[in-house]
N, C-alpha and C positions, 0 to 999 in steps of 0.2 A: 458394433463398435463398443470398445471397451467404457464405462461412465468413468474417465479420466480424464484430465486436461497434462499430458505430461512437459508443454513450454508455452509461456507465453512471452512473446516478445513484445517490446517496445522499441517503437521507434523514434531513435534519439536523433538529435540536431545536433547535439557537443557531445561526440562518444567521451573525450577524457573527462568533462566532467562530471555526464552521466555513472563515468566507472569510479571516480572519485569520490559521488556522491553512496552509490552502493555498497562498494568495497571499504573505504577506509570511512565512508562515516557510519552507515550504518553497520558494516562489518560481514558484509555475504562474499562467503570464498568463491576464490572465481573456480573454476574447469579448465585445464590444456589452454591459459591464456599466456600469449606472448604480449608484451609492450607494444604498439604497432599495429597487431591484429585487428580486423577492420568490426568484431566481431567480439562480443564478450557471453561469456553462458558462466551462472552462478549456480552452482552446486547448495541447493535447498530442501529441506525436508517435504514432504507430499502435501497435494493442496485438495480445495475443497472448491465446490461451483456454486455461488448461491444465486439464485433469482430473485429480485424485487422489482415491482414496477418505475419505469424509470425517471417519470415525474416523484413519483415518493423518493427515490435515494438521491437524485438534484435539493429540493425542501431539505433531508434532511442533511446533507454537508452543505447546506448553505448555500448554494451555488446554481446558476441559472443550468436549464435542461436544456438548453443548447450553446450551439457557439462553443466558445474557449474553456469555460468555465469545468464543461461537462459534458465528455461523449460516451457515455452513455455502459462505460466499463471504470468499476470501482476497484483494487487491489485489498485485501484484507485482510490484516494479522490480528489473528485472535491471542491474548493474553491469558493465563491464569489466573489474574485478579485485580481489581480497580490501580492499585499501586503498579502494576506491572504497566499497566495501558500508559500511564501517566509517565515511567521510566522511558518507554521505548518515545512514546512521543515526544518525548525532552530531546531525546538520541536523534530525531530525526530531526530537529528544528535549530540541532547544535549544527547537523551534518549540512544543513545550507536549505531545507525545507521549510515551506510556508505554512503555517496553519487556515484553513479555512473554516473548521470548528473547534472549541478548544474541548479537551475531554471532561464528558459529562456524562450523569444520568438520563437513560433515553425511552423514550416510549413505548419499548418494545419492552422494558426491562432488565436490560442490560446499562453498560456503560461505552461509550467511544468518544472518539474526536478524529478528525479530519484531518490531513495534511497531501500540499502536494511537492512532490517531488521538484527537482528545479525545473522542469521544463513540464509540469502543469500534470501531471500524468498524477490521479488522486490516489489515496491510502488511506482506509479505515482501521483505524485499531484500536479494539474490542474485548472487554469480558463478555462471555455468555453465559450466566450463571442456568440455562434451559439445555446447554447441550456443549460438550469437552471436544472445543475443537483446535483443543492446544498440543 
């Protein structure tokens, strides 16, 4: 097997808001989507797989390791720079997302903050000043 991840889905409860929230607030073009379509795929640049343990990444966006809060798969935009973290996070929180940590200096030695999607699905977004993974 190839060490890619080329789609991840989620599983939405309100496709139009879900597409609402992706497409026009945070601004990811869709792919061959009609209005209607039961079904949406956003045309994005290539991704990255991190592993943490998953009582550590619960602790660190603040959020219980089970249940609602937290199952156990985090989303993650890395930024070019403290400002940039803080931009995109403003962008997501205008777009109808909830913060669950607000962006800060973190333990590792970077910078992030927490946010989830409207329907609970989490996002980290991150500088990593140890490795360019923007």
């Amino acid at each position: 097997m190839k060490p890619k991840i080329s789609l991840i889905t989620l599983g939405a409860r309100d496709l139009p808001r879900m597409i609402a929230f992706y497409r026009d607030g945070l601004g990811f073009p869709t792919h061959n989507y009609t209005p209607g379509d039961d079904m949406v795929m956003f045309a994005l640049e290539g991704t990255w797989l991190g592993l943490f343990p998953r009582e550590a990444q619960a602790e660190d966006a603040q959020v219980t390791a089970g249940g609602s809060g937290f199952q156990g798969v985090v989303l993650s935009h890395n930024a070019p720079s403290k400002e940039e973290v803080d931009r995109v996070f403003a962008q997501a929180l205008a777009a109808g997302a909830t913060a669950t940590k607000q962006p800060q200096d973190v333990f590792w030695g970077g910078y992030s903050g927490y946010f989830a999607d409207p329907e609970g699905n989490l996002w980290e977004v991150a500088w990593n000043p140890f490795t360019d993974l923007t």
